[in-house]
Each structure stands twice: as structure tokens, then as C-alpha cells.
mmCIF file as gemmi writes it, N, C-alpha and C atoms, coordinates in Angstrom:
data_model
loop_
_atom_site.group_PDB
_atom_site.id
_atom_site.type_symbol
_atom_site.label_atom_id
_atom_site.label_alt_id
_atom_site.label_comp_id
_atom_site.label_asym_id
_atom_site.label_entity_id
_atom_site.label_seq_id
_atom_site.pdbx_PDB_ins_code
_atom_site.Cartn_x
_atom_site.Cartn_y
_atom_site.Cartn_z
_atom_site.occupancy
_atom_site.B_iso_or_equiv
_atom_site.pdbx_formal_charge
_atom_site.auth_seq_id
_atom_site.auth_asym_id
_atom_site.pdbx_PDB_model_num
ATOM 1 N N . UNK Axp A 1 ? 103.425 98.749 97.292 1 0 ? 1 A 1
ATOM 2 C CA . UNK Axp A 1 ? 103.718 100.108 97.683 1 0 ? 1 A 1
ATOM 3 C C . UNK Axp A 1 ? 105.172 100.426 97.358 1 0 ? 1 A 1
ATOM 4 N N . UNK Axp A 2 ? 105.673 101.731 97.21 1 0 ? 2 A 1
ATOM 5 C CA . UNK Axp A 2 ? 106.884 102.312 97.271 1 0 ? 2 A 1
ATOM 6 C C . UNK Axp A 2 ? 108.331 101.707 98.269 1 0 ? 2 A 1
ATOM 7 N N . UNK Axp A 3 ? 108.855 101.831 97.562 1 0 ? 3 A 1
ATOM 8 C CA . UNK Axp A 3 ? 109.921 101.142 98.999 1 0 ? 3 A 1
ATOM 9 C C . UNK Axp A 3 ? 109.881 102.148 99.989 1 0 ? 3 A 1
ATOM 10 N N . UNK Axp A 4 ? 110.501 101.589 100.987 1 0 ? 4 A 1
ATOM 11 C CA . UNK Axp A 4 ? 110.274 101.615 102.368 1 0 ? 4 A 1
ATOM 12 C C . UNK Axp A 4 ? 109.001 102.227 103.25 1 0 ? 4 A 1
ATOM 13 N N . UNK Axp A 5 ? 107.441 101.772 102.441 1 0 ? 5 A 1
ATOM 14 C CA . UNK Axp A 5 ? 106.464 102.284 102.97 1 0 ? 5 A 1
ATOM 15 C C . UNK Axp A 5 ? 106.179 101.012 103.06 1 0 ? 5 A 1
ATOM 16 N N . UNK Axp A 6 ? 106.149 101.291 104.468 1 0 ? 6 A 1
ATOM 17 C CA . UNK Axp A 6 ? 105.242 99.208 104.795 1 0 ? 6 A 1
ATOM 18 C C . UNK Axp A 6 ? 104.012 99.757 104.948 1 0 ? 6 A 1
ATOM 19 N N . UNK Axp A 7 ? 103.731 100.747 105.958 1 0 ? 7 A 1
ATOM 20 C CA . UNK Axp A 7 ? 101.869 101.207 106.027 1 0 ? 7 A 1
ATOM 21 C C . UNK Axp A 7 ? 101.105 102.325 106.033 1 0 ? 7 A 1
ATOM 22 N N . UNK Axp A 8 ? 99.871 102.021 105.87 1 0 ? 8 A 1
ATOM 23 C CA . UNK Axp A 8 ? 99.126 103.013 105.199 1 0 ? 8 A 1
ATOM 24 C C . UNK Axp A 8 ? 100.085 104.488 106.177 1 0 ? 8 A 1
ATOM 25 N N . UNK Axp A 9 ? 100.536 104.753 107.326 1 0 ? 9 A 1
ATOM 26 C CA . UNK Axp A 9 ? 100.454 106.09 108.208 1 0 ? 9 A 1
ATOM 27 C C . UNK Axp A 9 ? 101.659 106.242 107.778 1 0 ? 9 A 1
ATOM 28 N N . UNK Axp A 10 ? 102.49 105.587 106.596 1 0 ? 10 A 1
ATOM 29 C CA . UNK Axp A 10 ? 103.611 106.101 106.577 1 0 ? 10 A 1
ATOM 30 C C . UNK Axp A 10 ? 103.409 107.16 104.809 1 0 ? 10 A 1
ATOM 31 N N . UNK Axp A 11 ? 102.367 106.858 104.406 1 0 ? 11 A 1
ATOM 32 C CA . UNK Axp A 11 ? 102.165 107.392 103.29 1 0 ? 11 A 1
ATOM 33 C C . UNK Axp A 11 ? 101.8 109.175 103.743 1 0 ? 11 A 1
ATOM 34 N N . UNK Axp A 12 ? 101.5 109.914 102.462 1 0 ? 12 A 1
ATOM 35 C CA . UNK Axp A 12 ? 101.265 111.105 103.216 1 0 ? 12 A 1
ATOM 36 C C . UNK Axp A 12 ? 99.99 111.269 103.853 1 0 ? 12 A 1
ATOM 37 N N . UNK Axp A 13 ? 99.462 112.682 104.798 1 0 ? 13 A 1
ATOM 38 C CA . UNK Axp A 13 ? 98.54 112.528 105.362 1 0 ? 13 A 1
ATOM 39 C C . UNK Axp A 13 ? 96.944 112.423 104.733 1 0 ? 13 A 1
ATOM 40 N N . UNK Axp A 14 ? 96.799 112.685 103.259 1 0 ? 14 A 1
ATOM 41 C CA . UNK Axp A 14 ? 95.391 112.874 102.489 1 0 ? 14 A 1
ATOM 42 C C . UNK Axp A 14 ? 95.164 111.137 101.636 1 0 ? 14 A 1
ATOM 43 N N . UNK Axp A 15 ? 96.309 111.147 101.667 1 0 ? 15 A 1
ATOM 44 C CA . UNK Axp A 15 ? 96.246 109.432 101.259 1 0 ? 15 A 1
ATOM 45 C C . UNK Axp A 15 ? 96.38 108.516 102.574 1 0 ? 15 A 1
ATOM 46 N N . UNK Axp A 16 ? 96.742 108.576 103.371 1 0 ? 16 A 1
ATOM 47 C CA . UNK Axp A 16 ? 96.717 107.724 104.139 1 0 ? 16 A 1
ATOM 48 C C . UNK Axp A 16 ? 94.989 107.821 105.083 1 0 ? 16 A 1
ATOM 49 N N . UNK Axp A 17 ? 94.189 108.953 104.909 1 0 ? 17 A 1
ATOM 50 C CA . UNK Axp A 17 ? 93.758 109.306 105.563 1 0 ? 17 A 1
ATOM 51 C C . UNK Axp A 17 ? 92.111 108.529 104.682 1 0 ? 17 A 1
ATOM 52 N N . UNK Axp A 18 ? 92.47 108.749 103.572 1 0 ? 18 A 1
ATOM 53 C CA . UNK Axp A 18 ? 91.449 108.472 102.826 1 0 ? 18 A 1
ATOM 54 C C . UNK Axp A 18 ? 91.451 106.652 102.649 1 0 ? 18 A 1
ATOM 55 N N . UNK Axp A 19 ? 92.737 105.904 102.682 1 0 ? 19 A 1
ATOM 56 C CA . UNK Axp A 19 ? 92.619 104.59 103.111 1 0 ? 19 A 1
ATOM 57 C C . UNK Axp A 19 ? 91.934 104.111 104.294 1 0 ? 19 A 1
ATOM 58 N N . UNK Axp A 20 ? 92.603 104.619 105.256 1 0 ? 20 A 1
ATOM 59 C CA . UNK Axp A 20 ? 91.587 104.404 106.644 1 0 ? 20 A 1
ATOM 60 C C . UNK Axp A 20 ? 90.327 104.813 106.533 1 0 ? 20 A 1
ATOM 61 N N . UNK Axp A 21 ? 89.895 105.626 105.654 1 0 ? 21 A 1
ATOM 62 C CA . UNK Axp A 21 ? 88.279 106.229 105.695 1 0 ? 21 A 1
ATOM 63 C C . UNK Axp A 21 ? 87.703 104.847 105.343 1 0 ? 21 A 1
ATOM 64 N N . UNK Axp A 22 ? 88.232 104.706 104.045 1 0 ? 22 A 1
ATOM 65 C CA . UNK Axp A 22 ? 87.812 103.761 103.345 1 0 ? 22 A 1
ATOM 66 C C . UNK Axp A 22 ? 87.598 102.242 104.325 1 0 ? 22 A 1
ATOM 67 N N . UNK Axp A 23 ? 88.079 101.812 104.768 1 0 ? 23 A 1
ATOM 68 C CA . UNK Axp A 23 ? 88.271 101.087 105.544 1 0 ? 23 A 1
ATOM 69 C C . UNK Axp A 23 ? 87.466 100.627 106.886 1 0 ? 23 A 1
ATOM 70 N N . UNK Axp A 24 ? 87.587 101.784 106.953 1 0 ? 24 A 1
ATOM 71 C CA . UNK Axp A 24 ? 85.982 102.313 108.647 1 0 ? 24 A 1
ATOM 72 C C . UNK Axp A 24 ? 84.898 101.935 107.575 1 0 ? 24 A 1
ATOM 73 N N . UNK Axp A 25 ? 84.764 102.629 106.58 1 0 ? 25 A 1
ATOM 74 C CA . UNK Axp A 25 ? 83.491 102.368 105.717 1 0 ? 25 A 1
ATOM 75 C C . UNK Axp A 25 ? 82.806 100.971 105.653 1 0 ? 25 A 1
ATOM 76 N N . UNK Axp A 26 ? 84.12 100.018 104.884 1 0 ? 26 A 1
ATOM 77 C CA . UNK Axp A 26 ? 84.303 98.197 104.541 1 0 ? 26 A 1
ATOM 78 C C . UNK Axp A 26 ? 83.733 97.771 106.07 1 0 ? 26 A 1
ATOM 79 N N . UNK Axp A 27 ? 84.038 98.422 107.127 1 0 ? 27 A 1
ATOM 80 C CA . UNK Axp A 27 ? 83.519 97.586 108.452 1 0 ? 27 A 1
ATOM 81 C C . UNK Axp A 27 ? 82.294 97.511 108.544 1 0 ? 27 A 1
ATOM 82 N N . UNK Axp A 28 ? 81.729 98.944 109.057 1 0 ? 28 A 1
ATOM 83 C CA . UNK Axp A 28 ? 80.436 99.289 108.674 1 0 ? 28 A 1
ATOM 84 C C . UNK Axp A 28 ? 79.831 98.711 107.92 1 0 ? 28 A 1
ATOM 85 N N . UNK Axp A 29 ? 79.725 98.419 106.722 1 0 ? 29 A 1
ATOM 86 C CA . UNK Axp A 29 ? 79.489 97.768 105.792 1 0 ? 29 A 1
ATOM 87 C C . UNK Axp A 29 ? 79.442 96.247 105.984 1 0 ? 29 A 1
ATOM 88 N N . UNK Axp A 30 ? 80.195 95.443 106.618 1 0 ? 30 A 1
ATOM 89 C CA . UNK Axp A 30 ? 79.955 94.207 107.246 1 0 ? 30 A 1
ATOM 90 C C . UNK Axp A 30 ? 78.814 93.775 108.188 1 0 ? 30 A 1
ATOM 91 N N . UNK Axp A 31 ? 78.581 95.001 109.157 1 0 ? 31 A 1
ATOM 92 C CA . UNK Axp A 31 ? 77.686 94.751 110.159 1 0 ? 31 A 1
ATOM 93 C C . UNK Axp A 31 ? 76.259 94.196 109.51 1 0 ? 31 A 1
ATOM 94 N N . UNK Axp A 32 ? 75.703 93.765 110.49 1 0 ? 32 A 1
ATOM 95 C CA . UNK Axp A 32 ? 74.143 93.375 110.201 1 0 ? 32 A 1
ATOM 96 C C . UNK Axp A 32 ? 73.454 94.77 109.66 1 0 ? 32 A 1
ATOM 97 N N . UNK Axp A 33 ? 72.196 94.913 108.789 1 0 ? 33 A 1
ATOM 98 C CA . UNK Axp A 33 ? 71.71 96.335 108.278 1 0 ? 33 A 1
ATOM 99 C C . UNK Axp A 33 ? 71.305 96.97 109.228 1 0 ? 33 A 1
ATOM 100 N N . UNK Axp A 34 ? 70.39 96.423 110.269 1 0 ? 34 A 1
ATOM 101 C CA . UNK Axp A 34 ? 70.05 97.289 111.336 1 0 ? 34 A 1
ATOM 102 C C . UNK Axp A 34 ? 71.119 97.725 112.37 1 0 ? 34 A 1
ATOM 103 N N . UNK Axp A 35 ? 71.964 97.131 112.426 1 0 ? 35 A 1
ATOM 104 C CA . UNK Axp A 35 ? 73.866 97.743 113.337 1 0 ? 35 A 1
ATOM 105 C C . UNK Axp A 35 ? 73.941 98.935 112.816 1 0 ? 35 A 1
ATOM 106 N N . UNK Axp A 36 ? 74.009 99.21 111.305 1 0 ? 36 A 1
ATOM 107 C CA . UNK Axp A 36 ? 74.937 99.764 110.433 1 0 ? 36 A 1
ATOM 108 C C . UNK Axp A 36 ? 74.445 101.342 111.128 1 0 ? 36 A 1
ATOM 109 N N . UNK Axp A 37 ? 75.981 102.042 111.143 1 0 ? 37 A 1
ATOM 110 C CA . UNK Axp A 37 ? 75.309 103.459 111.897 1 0 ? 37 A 1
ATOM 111 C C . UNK Axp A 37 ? 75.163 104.488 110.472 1 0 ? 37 A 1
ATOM 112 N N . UNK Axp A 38 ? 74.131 105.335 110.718 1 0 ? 38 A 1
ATOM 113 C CA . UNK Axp A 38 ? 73.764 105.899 109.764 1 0 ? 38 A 1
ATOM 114 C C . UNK Axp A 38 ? 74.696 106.738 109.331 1 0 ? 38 A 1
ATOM 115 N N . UNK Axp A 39 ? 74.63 106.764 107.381 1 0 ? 39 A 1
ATOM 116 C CA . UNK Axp A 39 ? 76.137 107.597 107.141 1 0 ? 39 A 1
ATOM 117 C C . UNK Axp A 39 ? 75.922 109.407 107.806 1 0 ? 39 A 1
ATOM 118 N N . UNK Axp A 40 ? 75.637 110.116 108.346 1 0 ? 40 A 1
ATOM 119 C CA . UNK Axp A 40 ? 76.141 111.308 108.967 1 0 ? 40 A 1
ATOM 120 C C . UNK Axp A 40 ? 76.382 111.183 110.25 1 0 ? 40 A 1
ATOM 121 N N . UNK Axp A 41 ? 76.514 109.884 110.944 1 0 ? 41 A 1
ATOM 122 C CA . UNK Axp A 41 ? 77.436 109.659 111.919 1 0 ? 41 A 1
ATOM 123 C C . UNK Axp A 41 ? 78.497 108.909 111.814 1 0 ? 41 A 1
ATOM 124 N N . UNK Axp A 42 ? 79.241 108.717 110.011 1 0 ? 42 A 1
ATOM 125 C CA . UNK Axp A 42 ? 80.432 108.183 110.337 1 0 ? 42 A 1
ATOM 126 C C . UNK Axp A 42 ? 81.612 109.269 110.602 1 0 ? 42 A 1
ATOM 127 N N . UNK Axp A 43 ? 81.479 110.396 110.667 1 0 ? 43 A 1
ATOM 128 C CA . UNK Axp A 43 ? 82.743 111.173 110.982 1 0 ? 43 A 1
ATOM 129 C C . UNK Axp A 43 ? 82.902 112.01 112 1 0 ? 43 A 1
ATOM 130 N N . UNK Axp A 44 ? 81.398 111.506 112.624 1 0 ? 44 A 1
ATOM 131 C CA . UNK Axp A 44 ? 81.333 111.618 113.95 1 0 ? 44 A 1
ATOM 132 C C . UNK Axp A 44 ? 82.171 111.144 114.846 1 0 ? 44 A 1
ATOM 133 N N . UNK Axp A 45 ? 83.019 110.904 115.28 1 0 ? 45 A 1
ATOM 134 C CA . UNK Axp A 45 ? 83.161 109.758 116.379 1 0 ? 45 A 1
ATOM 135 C C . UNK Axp A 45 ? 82.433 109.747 117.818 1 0 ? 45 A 1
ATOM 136 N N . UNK Axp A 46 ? 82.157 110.921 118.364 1 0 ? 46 A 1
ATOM 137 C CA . UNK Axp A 46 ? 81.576 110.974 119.585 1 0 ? 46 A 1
ATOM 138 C C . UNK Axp A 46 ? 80.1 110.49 119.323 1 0 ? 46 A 1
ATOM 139 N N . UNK Axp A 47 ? 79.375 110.998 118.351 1 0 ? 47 A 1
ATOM 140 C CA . UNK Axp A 47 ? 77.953 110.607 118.224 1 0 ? 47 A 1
ATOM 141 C C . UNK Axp A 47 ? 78.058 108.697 117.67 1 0 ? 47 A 1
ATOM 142 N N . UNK Axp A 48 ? 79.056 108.73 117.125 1 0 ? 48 A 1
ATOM 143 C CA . UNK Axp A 48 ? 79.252 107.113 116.486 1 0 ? 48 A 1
ATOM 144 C C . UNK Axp A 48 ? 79.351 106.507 117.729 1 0 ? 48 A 1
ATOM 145 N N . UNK Axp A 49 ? 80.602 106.606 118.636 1 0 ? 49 A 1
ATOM 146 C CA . UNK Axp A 49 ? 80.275 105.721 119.855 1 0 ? 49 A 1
ATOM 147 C C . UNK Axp A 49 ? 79.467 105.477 120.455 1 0 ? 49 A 1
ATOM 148 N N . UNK Axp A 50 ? 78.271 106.623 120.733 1 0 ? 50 A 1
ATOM 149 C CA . UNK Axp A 50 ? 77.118 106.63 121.204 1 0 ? 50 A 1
ATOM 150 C C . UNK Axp A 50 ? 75.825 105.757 120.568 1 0 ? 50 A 1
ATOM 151 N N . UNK Axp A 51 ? 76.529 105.902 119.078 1 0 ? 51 A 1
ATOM 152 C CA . UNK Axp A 51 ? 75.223 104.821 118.484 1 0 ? 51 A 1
ATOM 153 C C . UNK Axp A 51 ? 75.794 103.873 118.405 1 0 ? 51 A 1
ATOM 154 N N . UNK Axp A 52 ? 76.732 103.16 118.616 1 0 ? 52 A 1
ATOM 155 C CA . UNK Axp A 52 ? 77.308 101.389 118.905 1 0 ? 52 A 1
ATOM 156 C C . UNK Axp A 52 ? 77.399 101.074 119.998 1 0 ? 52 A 1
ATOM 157 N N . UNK Axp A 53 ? 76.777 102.074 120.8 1 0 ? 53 A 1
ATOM 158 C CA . UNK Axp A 53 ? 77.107 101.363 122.184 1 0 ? 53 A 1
ATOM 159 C C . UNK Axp A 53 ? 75.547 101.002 122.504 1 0 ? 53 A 1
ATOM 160 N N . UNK Axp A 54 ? 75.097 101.833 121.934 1 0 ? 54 A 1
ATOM 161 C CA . UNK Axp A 54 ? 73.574 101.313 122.198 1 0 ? 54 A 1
ATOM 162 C C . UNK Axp A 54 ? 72.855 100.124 121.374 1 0 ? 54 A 1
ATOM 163 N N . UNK Axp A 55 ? 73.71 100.093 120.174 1 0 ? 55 A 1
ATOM 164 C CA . UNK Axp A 55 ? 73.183 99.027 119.379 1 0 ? 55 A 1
ATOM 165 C C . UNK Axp A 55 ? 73.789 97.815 119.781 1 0 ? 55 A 1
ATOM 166 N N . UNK Axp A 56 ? 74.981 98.263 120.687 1 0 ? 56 A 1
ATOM 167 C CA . UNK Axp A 56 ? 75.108 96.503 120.829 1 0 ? 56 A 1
ATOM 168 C C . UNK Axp A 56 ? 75.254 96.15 122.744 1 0 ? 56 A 1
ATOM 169 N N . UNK Axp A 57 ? 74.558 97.252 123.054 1 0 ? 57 A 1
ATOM 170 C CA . UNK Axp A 57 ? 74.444 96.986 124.223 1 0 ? 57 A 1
ATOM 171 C C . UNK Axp A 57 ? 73.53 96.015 124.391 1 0 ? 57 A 1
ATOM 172 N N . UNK Axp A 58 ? 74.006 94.706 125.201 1 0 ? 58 A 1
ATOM 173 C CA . UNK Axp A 58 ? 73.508 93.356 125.554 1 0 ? 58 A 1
ATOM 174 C C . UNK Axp A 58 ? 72.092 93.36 126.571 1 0 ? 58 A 1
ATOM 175 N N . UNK Axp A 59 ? 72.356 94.504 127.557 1 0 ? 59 A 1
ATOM 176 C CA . UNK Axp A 59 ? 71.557 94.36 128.432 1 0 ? 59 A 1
ATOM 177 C C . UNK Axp A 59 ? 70.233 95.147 128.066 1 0 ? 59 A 1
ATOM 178 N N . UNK Axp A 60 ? 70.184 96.156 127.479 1 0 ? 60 A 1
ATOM 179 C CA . UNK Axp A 60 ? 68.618 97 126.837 1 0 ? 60 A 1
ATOM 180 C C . UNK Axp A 60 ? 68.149 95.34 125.833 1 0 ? 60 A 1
ATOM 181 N N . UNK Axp A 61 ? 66.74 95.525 125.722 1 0 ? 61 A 1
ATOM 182 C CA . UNK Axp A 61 ? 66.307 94.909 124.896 1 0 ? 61 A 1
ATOM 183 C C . UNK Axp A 61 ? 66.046 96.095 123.53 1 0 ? 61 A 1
ATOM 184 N N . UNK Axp A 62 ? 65.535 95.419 122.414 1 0 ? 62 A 1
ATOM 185 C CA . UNK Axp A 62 ? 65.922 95.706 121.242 1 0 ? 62 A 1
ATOM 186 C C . UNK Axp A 62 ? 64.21 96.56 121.401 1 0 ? 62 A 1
ATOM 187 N N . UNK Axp A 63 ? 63.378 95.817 122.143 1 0 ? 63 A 1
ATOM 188 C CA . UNK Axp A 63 ? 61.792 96.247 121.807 1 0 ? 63 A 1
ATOM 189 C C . UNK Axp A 63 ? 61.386 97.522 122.896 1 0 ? 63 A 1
ATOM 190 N N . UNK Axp A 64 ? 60.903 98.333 122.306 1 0 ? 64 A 1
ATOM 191 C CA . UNK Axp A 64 ? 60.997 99.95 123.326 1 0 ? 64 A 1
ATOM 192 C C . UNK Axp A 64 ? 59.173 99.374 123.622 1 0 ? 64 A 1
ATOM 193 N N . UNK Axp A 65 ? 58.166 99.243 124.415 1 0 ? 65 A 1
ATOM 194 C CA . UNK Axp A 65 ? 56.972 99.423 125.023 1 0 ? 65 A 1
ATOM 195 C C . UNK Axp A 65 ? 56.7 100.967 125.339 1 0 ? 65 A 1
ATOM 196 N N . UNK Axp A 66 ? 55.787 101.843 125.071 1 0 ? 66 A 1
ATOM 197 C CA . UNK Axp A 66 ? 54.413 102.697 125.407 1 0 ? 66 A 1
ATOM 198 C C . UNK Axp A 66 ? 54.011 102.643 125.991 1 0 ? 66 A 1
ATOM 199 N N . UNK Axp A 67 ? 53.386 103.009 127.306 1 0 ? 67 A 1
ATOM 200 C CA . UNK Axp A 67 ? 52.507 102.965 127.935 1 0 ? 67 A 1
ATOM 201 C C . UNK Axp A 67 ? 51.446 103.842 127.583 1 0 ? 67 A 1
ATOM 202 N N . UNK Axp A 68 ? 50.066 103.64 127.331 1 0 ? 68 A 1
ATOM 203 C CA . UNK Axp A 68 ? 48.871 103.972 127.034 1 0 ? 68 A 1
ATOM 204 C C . UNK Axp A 68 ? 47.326 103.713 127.279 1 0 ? 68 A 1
ATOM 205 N N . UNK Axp A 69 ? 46.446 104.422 127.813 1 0 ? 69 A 1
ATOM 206 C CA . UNK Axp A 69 ? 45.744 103.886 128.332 1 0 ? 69 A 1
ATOM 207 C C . UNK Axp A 69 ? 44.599 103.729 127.325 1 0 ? 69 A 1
ATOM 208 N N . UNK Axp A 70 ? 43.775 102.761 127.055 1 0 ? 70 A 1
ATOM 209 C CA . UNK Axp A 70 ? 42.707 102.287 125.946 1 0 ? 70 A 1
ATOM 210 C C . UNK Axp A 70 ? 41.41 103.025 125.648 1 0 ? 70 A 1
ATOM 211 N N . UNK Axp A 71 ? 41.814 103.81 127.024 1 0 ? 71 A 1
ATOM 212 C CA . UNK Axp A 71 ? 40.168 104.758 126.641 1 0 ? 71 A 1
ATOM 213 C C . UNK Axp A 71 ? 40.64 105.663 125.835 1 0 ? 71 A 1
ATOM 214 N N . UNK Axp A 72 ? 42.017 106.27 125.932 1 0 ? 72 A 1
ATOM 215 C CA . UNK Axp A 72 ? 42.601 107.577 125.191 1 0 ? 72 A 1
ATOM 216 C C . UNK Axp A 72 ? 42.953 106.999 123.68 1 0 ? 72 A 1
ATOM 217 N N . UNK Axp A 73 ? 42.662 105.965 123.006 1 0 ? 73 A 1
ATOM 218 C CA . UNK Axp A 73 ? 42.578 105.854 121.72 1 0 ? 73 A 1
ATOM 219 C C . UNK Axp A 73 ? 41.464 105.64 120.947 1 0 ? 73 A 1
ATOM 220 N N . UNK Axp A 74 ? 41.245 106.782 119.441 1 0 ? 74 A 1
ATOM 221 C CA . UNK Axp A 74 ? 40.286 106.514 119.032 1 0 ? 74 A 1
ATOM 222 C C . UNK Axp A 74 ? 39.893 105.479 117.842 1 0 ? 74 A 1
């Protein structure tokens, strides 16, 4: 980098902004495929927290059950 720019927030705001994008992306991109939050909630952040908190919430199990009764299927 340029002298006296040690990091990305010291660059201007459309470049620095587009490093960090980039970057959130590379994470995402690490996770397991089923983690990965779908791309029109990465610039979300409120809807994004909402889908990582559920995906890695420990205590829900992963398997959702129906209840249905056997006569009502044909």
C-alpha cells in the first residue's frame, strides 16, 4: 500500500468499502454450504443476523417434524 496507509479504513471510503465487502464475502464462502446465508441477505445485516443465529443455534435441532394425521393423506 501507499505510505502511511497501514489499513484498509484508512484508504478512501468506495475502496475501503469494497475490500471489506469482499472480505464478508471470503467468510461466507468458508462456511459449510448449508451455513452459507443466501446472497440477498448479505447486505442485509439485520435479516443476516437473523439467519446465523438460527443456523447455528445449538439448541433447535436441524430436523423440523409435521404433525399429520394418516387418514387425511391420499
Amino acid at each position: 500500500m501507499a505510505e502511511g496507509i497501514e489499513y484498509a479504513t484508512d484508504l478512501p471510503h468506495t475502496i475501503s468499502f469494497a475490500i471489506t465487502y469482499r472480505n464478508r464475502i471470503n467468510s461466507f464462502n468458508e462456511l459449510p454450504e448449508d451455513k452459507r446465508p443466501p446472497r440477498d441477505l448479505w447486505d442485509k445485516p439485520y435479516k443476516l443476523k437473523l439467519f446465523l443465529d438460527e443456523v447455528f443455534d445449538n439448541k433447535s435441532s436441524s430436523t423440523k417434524y409435521v404433525d399429520y394425521d394418516p387418514s387425511e393423506v391420499e
